[in-house]
Each structure stands twice: as C-alpha cells, then as structure tokens.
PAZAPA-4460 file (N, C-alpha, C; in steps of 0.05 Angstrom, whole numbers, plus 32768, in hexadecimal, padded with zeros to 4 digits):
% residues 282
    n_x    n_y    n_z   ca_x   ca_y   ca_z    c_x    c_y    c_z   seq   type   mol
   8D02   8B8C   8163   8D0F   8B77   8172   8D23   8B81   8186     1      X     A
   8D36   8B8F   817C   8D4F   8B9C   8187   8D37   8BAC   81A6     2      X     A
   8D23   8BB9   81A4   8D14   8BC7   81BF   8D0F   8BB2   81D3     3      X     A
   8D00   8BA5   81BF   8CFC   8B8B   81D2   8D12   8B79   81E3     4      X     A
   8D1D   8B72   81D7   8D3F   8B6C   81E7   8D41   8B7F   81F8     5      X     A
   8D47   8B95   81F7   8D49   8BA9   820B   8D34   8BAA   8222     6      X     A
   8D1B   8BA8   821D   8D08   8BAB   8236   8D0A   8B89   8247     7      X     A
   8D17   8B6D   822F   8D14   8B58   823E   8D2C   8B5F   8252     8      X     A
   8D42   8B61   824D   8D5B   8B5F   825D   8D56   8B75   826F     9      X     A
   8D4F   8B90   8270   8D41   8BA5   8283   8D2E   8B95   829D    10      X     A
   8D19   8B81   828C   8D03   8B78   82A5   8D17   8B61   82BA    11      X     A
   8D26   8B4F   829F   8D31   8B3B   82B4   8D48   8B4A   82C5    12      X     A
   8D58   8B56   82C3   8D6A   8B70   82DA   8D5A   8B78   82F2    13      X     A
   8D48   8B7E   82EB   8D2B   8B86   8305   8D27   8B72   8315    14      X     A
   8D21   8B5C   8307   8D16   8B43   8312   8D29   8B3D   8329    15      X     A
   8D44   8B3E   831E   8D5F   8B33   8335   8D61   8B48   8348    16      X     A
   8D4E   8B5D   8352   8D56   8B6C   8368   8D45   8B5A   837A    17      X     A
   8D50   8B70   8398   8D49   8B5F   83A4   8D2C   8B6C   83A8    18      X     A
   8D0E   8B5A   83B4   8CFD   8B6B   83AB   8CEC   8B68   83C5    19      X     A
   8CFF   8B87   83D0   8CF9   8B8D   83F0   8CE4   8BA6   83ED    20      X     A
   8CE1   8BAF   83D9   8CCC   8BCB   83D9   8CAF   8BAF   83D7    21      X     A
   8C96   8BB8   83E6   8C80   8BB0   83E1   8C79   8BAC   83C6    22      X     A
   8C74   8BC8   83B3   8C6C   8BCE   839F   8C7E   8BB9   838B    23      X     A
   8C94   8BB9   8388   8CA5   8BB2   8379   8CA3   8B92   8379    24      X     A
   8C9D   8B89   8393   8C96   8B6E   8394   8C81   8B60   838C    25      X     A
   8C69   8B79   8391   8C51   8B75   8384   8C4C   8B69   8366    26      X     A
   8C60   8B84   835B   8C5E   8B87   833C   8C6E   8B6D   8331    27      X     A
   8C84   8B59   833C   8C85   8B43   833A   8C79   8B2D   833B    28      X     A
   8C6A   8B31   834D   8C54   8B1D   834A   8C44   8B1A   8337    29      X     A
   8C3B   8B30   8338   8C26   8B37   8327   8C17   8B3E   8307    30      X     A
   8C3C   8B45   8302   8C43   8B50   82E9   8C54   8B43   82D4    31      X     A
   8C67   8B36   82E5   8C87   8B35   82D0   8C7D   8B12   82BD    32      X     A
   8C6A   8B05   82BF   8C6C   8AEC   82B5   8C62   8AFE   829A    33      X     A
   8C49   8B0E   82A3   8C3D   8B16   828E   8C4F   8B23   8277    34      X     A
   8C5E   8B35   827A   8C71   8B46   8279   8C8B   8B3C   825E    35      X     A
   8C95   8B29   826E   8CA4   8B15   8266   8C97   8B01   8253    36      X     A
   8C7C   8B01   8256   8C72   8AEF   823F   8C6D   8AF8   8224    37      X     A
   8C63   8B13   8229   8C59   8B21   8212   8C7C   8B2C   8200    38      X     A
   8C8F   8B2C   820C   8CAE   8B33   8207   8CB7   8B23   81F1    39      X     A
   8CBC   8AFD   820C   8CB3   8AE5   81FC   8CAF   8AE8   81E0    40      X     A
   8C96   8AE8   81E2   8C7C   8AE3   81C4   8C8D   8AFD   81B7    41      X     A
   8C97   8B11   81B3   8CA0   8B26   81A4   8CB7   8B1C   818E    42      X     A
   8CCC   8B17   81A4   8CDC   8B07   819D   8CE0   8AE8   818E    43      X     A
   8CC7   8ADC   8193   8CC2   8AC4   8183   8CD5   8AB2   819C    44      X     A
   8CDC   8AB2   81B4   8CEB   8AA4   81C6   8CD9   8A89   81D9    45      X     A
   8CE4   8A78   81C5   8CD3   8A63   81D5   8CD0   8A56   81F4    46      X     A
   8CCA   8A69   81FE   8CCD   8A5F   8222   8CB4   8A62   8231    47      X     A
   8C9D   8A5A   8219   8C81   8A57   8224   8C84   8A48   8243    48      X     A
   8C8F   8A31   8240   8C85   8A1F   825B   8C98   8A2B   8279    49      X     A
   8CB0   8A3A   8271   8CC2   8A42   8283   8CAB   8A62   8291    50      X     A
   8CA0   8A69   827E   8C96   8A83   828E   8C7D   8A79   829A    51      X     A
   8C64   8A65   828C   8C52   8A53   8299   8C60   8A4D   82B3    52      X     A
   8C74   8A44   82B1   8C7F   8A39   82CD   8C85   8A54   82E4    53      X     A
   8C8F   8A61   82D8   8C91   8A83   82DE   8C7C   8A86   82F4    54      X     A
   8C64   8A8B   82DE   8C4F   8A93   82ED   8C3D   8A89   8302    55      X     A
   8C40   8A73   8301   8C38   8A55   831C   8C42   8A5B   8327    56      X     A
   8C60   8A6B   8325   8C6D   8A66   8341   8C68   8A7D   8352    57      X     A
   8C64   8A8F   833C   8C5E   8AB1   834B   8C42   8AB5   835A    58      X     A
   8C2E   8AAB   834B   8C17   8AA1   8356   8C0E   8A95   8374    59      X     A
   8C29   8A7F   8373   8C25   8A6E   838E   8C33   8A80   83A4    60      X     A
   8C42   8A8E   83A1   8C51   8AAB   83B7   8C38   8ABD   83C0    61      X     A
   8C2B   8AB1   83D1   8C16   8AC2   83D5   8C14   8ADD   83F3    62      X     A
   8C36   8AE5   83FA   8C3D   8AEF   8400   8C58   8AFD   8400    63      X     A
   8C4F   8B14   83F4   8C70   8B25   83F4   8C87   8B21   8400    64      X     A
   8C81   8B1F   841A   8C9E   8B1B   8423   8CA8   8AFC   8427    65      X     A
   8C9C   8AEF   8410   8CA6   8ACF   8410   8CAD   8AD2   83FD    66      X     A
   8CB4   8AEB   83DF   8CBF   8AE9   83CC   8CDB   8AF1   83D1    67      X     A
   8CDC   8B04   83E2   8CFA   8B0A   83F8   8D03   8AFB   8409    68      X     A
   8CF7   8AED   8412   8D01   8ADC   8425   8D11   8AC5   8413    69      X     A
   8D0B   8ABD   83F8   8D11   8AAA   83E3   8D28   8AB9   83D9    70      X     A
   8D22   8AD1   83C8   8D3C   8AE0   83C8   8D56   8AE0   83DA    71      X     A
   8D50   8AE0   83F2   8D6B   8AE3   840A   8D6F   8AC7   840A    72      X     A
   8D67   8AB8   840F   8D6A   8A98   841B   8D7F   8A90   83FC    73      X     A
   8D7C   8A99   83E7   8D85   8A8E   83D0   8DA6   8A9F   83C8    74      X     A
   8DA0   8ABB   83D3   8DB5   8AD2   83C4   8DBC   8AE9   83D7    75      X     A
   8DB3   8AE4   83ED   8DC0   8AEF   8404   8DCA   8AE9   8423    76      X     A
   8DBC   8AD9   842C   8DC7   8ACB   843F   8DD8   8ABE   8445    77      X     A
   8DEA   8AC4   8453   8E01   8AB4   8454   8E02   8A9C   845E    78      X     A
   8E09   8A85   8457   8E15   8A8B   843B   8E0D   8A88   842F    79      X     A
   8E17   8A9B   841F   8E0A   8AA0   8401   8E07   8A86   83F3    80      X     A
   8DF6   8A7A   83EA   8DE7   8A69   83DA   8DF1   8A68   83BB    81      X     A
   8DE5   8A7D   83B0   8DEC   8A7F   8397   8DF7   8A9E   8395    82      X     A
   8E08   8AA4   8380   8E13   8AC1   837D   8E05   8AC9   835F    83      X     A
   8DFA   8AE2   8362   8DF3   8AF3   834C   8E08   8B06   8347    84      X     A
   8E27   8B00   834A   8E40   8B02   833F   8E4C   8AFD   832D    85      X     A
   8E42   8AFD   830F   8E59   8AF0   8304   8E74   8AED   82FD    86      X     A
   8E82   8AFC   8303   8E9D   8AF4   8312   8EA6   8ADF   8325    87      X     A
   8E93   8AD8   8336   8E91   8ABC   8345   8E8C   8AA8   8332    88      X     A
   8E79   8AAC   8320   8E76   8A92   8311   8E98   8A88   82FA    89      X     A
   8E9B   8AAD   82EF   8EA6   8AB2   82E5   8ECC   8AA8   82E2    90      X     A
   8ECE   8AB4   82FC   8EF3   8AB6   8306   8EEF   8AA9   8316    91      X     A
   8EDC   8A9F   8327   8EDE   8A8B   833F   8EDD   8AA0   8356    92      X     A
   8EE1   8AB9   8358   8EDF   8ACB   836A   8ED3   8AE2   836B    93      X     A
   8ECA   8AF8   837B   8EBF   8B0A   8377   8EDF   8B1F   836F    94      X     A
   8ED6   8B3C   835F   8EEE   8B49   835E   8EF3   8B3F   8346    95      X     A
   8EF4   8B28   833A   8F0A   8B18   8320   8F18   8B2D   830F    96      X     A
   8F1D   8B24   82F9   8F29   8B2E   82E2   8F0B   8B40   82D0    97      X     A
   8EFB   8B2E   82D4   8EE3   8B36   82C6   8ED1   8B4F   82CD    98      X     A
   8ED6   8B4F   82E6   8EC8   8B62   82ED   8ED5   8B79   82E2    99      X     A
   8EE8   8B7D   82DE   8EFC   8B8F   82DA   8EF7   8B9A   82B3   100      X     A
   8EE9   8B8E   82A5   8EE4   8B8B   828A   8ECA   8B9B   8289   101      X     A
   8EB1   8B8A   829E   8E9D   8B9B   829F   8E9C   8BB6   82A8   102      X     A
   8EAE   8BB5   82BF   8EB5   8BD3   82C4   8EB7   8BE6   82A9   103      X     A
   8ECE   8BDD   8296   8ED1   8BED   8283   8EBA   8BF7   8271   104      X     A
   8EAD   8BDB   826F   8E92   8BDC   825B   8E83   8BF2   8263   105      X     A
   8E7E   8BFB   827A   8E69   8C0E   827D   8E78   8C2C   8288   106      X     A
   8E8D   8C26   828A   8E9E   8C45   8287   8E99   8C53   8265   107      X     A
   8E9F   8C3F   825B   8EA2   8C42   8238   8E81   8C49   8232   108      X     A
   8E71   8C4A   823A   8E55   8C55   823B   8E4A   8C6D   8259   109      X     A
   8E5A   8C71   825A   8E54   8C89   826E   8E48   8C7F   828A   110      X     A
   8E4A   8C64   8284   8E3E   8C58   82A7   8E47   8C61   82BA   111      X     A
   8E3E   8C60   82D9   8E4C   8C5A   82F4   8E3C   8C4F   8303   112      X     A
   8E45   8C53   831B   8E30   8C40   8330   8E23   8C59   8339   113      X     A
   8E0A   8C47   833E   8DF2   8C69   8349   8DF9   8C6A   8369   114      X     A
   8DF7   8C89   836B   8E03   8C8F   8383   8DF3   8C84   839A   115      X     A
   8DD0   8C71   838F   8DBB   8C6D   83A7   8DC7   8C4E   83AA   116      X     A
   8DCD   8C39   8399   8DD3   8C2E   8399   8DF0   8C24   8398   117      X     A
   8DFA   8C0E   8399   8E0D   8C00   83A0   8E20   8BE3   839B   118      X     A
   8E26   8BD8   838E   8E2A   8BC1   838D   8E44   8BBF   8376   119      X     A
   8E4A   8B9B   8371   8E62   8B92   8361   8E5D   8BA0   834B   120      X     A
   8E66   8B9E   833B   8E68   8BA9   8315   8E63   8B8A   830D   121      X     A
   8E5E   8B77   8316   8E5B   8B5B   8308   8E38   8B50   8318   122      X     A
   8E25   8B66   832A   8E14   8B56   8328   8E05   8B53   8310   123      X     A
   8DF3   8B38   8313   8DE0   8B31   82F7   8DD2   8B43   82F0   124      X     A
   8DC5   8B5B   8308   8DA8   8B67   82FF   8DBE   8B81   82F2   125      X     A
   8DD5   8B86   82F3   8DDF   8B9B   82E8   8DF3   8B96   82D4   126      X     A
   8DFB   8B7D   82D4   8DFA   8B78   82AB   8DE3   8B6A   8298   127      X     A
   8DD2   8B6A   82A9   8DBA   8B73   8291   8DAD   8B89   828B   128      X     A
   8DB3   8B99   829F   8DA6   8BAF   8295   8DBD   8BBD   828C   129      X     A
   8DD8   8BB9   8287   8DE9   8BCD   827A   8DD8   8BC6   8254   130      X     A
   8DDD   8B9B   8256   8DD1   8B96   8234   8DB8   8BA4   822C   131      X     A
   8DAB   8BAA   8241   8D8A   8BB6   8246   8D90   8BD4   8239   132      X     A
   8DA2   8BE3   8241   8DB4   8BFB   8239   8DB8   8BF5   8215   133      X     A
   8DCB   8BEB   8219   8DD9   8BED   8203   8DC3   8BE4   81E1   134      X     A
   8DB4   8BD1   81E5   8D9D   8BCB   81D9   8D83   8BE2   81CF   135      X     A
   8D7D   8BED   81F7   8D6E   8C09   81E6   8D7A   8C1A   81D9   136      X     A
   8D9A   8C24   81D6   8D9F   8C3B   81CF   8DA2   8C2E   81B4   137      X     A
   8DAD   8C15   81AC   8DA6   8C09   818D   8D87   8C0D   817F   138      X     A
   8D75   8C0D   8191   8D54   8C11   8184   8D50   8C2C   8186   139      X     A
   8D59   8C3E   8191   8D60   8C56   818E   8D64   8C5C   8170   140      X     A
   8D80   8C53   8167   8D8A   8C63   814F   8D83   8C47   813F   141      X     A
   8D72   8C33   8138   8D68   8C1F   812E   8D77   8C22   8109   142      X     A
   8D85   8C19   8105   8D8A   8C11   80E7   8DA1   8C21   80D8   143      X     A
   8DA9   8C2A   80EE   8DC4   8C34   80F1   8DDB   8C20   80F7   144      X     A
   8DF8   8C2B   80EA   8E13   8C1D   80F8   8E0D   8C1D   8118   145      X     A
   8E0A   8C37   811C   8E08   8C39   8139   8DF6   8C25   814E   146      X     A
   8DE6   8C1D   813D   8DCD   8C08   814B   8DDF   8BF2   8141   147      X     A
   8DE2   8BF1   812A   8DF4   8BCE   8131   8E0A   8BC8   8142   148      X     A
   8E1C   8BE9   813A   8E32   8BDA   8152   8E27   8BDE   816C   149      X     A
   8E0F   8BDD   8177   8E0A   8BE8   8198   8E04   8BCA   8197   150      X     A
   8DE9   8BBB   8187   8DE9   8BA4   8189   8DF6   8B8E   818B   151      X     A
   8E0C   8B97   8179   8E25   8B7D   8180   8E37   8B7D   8194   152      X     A
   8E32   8BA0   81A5   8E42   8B9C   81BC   8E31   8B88   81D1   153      X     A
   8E18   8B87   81D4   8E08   8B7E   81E1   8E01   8B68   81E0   154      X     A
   8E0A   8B54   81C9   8E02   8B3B   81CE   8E31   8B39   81D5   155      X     A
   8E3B   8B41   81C8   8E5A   8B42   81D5   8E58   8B42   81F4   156      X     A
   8E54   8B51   81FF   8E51   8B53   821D   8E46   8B3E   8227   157      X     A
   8E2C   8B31   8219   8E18   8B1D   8220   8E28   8B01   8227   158      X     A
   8E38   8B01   820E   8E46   8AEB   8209   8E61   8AE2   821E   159      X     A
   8E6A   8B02   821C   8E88   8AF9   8235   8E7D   8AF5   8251   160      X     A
   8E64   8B06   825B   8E63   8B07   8271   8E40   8AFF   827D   161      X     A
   8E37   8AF8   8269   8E16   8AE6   8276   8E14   8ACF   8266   162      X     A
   8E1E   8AC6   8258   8E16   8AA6   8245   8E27   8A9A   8257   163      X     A
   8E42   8A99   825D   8E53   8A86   826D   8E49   8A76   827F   164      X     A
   8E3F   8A89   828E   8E31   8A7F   82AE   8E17   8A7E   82B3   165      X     A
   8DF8   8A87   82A3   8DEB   8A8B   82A2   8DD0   8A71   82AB   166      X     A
   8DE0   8A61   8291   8DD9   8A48   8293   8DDE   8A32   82AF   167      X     A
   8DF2   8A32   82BB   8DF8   8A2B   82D2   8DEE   8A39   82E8   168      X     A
   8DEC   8A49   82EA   8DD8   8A69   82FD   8DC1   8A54   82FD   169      X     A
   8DB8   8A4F   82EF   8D9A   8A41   82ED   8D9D   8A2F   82FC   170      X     A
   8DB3   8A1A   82F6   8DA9   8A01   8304   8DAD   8A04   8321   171      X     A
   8DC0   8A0D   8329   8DCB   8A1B   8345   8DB5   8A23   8353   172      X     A
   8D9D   8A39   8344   8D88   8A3F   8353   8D7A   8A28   8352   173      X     A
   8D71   8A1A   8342   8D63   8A0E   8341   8D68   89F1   8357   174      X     A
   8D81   89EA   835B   8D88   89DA   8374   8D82   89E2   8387   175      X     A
   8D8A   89F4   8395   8D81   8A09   83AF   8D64   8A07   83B2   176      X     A
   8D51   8A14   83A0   8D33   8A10   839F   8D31   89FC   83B1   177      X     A
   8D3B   89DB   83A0   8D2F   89C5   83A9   8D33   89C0   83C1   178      X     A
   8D58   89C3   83C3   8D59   89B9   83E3   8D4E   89C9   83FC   179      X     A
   8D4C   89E7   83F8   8D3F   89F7   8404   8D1C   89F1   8407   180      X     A
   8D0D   89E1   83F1   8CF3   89EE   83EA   8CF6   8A06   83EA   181      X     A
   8CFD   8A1B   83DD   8CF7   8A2E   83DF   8CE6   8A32   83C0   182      X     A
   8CCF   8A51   83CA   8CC3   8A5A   83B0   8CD5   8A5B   8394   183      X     A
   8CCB   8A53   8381   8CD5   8A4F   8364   8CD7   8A60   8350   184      X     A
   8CC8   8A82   835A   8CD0   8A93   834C   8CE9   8A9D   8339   185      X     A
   8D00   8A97   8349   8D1B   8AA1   8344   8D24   8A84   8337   186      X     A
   8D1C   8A6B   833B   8D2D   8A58   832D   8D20   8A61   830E   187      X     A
   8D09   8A63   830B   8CFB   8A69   82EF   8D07   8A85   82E3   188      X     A
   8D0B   8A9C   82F8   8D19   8AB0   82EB   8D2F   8AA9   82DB   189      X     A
   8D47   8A9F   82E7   8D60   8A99   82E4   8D5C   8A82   82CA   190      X     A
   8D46   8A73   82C0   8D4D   8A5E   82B1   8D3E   8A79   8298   191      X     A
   8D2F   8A81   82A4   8D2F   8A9C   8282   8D42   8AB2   827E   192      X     A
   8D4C   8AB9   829B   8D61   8AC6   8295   8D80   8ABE   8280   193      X     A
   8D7A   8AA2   827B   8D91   8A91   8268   8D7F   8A92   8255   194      X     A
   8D71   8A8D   824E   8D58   8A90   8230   8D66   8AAF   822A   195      X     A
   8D5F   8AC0   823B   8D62   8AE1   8232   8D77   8AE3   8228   196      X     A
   8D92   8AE3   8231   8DAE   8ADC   8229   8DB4   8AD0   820E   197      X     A
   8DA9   8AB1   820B   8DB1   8A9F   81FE   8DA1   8AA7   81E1   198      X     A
   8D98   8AC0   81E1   8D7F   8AC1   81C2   8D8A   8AB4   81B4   199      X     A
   8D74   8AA6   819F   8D82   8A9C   8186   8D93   8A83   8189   200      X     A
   8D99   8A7C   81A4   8DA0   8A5D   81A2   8D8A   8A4D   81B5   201      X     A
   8D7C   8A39   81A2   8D79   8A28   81A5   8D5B   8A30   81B5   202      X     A
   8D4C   8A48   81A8   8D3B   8A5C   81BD   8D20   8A67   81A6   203      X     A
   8D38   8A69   8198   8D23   8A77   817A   8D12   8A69   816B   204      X     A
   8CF7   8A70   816B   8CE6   8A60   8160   8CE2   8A6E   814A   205      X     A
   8CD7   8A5E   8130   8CD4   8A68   8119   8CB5   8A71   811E   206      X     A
   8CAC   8A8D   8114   8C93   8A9A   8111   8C84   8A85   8100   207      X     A
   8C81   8A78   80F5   8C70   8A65   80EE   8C68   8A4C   810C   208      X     A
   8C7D   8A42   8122   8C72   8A34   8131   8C71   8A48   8140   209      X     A
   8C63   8A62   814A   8C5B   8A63   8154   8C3C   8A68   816B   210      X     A
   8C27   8A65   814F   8C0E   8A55   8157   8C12   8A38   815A   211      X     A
   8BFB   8A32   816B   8BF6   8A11   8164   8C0F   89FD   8167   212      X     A
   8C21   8A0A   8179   8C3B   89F9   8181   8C29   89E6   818E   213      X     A
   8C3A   89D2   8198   8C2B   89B3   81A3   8C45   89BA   81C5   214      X     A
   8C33   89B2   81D7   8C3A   89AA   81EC   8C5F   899B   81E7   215      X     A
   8C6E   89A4   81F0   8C82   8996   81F8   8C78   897D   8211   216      X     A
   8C88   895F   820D   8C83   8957   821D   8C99   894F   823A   217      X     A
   8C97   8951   8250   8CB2   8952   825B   8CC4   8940   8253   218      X     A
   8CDF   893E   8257   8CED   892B   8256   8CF1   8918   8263   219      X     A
   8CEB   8902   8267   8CE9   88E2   8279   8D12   88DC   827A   220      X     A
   8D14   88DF   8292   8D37   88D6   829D   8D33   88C1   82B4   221      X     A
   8D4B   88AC   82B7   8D52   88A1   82CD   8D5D   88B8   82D2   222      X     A
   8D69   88B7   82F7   8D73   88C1   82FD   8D92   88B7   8306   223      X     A
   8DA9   88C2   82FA   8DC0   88C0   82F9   8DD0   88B0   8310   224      X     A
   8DBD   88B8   832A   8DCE   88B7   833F   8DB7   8899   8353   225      X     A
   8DA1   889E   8351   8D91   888C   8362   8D7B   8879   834A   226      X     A
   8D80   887F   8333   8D78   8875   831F   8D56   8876   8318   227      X     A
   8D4B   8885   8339   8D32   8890   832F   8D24   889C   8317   228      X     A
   8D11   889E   830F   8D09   88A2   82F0   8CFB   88C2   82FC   229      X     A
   8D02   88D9   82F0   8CF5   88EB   82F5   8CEA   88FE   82DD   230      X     A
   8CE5   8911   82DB   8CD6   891C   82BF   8CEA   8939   82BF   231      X     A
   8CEB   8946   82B0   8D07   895F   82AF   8CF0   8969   829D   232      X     A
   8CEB   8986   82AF   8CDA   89A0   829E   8CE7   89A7   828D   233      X     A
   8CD5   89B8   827B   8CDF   89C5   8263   8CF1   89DA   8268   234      X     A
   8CEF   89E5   827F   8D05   89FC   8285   8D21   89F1   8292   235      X     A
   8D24   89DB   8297   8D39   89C6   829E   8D44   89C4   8285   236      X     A
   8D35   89BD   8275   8D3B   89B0   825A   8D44   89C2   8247   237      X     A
   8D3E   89D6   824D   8D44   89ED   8239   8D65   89F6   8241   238      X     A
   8D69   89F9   8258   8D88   89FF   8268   8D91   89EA   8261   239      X     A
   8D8C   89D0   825F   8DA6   89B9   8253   8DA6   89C4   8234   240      X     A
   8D96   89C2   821E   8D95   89CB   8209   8DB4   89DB   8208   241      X     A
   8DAE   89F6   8219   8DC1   8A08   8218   8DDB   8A09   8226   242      X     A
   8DD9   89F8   822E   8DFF   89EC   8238   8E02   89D3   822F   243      X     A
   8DF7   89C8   821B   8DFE   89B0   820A   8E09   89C2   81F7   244      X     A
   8DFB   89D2   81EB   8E05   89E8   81D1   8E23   89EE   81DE   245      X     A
   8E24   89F6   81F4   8E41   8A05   81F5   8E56   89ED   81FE   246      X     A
   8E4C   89D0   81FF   8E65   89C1   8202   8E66   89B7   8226   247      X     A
   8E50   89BB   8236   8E57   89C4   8254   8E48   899A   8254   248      X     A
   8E5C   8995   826F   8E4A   897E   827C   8E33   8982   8287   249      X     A
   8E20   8975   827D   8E08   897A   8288   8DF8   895B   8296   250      X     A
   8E10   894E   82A5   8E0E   8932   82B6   8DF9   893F   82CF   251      X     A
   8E01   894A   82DA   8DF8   895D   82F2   8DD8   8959   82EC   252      X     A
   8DC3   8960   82D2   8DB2   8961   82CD   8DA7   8949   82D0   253      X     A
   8DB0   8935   82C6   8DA8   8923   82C5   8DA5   8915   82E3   254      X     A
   8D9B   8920   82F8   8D8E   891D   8311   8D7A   891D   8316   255      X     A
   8D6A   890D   8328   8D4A   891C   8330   8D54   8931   834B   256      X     A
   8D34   8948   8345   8D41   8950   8360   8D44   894B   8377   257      X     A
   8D44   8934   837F   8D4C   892F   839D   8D67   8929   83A2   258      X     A
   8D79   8926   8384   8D94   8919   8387   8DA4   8933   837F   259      X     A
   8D98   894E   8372   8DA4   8963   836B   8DA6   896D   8387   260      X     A
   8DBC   897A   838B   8DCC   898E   839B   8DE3   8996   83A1   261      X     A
   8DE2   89A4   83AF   8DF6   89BD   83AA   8E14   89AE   83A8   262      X     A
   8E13   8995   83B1   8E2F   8987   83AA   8E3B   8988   8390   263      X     A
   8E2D   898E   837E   8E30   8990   8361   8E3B   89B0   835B   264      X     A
   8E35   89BA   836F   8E3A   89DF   8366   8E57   89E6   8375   265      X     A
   8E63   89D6   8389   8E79   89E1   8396   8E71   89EB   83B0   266      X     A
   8E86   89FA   83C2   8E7D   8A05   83DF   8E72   8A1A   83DB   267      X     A
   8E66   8A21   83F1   8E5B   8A44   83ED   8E6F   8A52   83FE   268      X     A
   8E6D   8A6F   83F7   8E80   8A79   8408   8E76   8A9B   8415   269      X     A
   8E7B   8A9E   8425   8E68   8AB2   8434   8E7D   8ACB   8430   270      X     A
   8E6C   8AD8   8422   8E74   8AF6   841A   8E54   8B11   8419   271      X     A
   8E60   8B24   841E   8E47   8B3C   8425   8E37   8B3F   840B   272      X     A
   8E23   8B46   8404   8E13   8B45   83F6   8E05   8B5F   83F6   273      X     A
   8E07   8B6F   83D8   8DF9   8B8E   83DD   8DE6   8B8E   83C4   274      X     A
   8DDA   8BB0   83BD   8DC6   8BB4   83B1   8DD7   8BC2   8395   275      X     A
   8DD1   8BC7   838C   8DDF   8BCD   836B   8DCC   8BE9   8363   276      X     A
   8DD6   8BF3   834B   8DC2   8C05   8337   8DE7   8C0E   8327   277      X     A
   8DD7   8C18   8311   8DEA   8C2B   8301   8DE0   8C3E   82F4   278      X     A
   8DEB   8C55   82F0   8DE2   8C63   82E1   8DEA   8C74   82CD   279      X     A
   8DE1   8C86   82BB   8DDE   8C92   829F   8DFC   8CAD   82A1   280      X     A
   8E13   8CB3   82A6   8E14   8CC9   82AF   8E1C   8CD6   8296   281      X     A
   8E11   8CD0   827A   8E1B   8CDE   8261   8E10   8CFC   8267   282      X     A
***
C-alpha cells in the first residue's frame, strides 16, 4: 500500500505540469486514467466515476495542444485564474508563512530546487511529489520505525499543507472549466487530486464492496441561487463529502453550473507563473 501511495501522489505531481513536451502530453492522454485507475483499485479508493469522468474527458482532447492551451487559460495566464500555490490558498499570498515550513521540510531530507528547473517551494506538483518521496523511501525500509515515521511525516505534510485547500482547488477549477468551456481534464485531475490527499476519509471502500458495487446515482438539487433543478456528479459529490467532514461551507455547491462562478472564489490577481522540479542531493 505504502508503494502504491507513492507512485499515486508521483503520477498526480506529473499530471500538474505543464504539458508542453509532445510526448508527455501524449502519455496523458493516453495513459494516466488508466494508470490512476489501476492505483485506485490497489488502494481500494472509491473514485470509479471521478476517473470514468477522467477518461471522457481525455478522450474528447483530441489534440495536444488543446490540453495546454486548457492548462494556461486555467494556471497561467494572466490573470491567473486559479493558483497551483498553496500559500495563495494558504496565507492569502504567495511567499506566506507556509511556504517557509515547506522549505524546511525538504531541506530536512536533502531536497533543493533542480538546477533545470524553477519555481515556488509551495507549487502542488512539488508537494506531491516531496509525499511521493517520503512514502517511497517508507516502502523502501517497509516494517521498520523508519517506514512508520517516514509515513507519518507524509500524511503530516499532507495534512498541513494539501487537505486545507485541496478540496476548494477543485471547485475553483471546476468553475473556470464552466465559465470558460474549457476541456475537463484538469477539473477531474484536481477533484482526485483531493481523493489522493484525503485517503481514508470518506474514500475507503471496504474490500468486500468492491465487486458488484451498484451505480451511484447522481444527486438531484434545486439550485440555490435560480432555483433550477440540476443533477451534481459523483466527483462533485465526493468534494462536498470532504469539506462537510472538515466543517467548511459548502452553500457555494449547492449551484447549477450556470450560477457557479468565480464570484464565489474572490479576485484574481496577476502574478508570473514558472516551471518547478526538485531534487535528491543526499
């Protein structure tokens, strides 16, 4: 289990680059639902219909550079849309207090920033792959102190600095999508990338349901604001789940999408946007 964690939080870190190489874009398309499903099913993580949705969406991208063009329009263009910062979600700013913690986290493991690459110490695709880190080197020494305490740093880290905001990350993309139309790849990433995070709440299926589960059926809502009746997917449904658990308003949800937007998320605010990596220097 402990490997598997490690290769899920490794693929979704990947997923959040930006995916300007051909090949790399390809292998998104083409690969990561599958990838992620078989991870899924390892884990016993119930997000059958969120990766189904996954893969429709990757499917219907029937050109590479419309999976980039969705990427920028969402997380690079100014202005910036949504931030794969969490310190923005975090402190309200880029720089915060927090960033300043992660920094430490990966000093205290021999990290730095790779000299090819570039970016905050708080983007998403590079605190998951620090937990992605910290997880393999636990399946490494498997059944050891040493593997427990690596694991508990790793859902610790998970907890201060990807459960907070993770869940909201979702809905944020997932607004943008609509009012944009834009491709749905990344809103589906982002609503598993809170599944990945959140293990074990409200996610974990018991190995007995996992044949022969029954169709979830969507959820039937008025809508809050125009009182329209609309239907809320299972991957909608699954992100309220998980900010009901932590106490968060989840009024906002209760919208169809034509009444969700970005009015609900705050201003955007236009700041530079770079490429990330870290690396091993033990």
């Amino acid at each position: 289990m402990t490997q598997a964690l490690a290769e899920l939080h490794l693929l979704l870190s990947r997923a959040f680059l930006p995916p300007m190489d051909p090949a790399f874009a390809a292998a998104l398309r083409h690969d990561l639902a599958d990838d992620l499903d078989a991870l899924a099913r390892e884990l016993l993580f119930e997000c059958d219909d969120p990766i189904r949705e996954l893969r429709a969406s990757l499917e219907a991208v029937t050109d590479d550079t419309h999976l980039l063009q969705a990427y920028s329009a969402l997380f690079l263009q100014p202005p910036i849309r949504v931030y794969l910062n969490a310190s923005v979600h975090l402190d309200g700013s880029l720089l915060g207090p927090s960033s300043k913690l992660m920094e430490e986290a990966y000093h205290r493991h021999g990290l730095s920033p790779s000299a090819e690459l570039c970016d905050l110490s708080d983007h998403l695709s590079r605190l998951l792959e620090f937990v992605a880190l910290l997880f393999a080197r636990a399946a490494e020494c498997d059944g050891t102190e040493e593997a427990a305490a690596l694991s508990a740093e790793a859902r610790e880290f998970s907890a201060a600095f990807l459960r907070p905001w993770l869940p909201g990350f979702a809905v944020e993309v997932r607004s943008v999508c609509e009012e944009l139309n834009l491709p749905k790849p990344y809103q589906h990433l982002a609503e598993l990338a809170a599944i990945a995070v959140w293990e074990g709440d409200a996610w974990r299926r018991a190995a007995a349901d996992v044949r022969d589960r029954p169709e979830h059926a969507p959820r039937q809502a008025n809508c809050g604001k125009c009182g329209q009746p609309f239907a809320e997917d299972a991957a909608l449904a699954a992100v309220r789940r998980i900010m009901e658990k932590r106490g968060l308003d989840v009024s906002h949800l209760d919208r169809c999408p034509n009444c969700r937007g970005l009015s609900d998320n705050g201003s955007t605010v236009t700041l530079p946007a770079r490429h990330l990596g870290i690396e091993d220097v033990r």
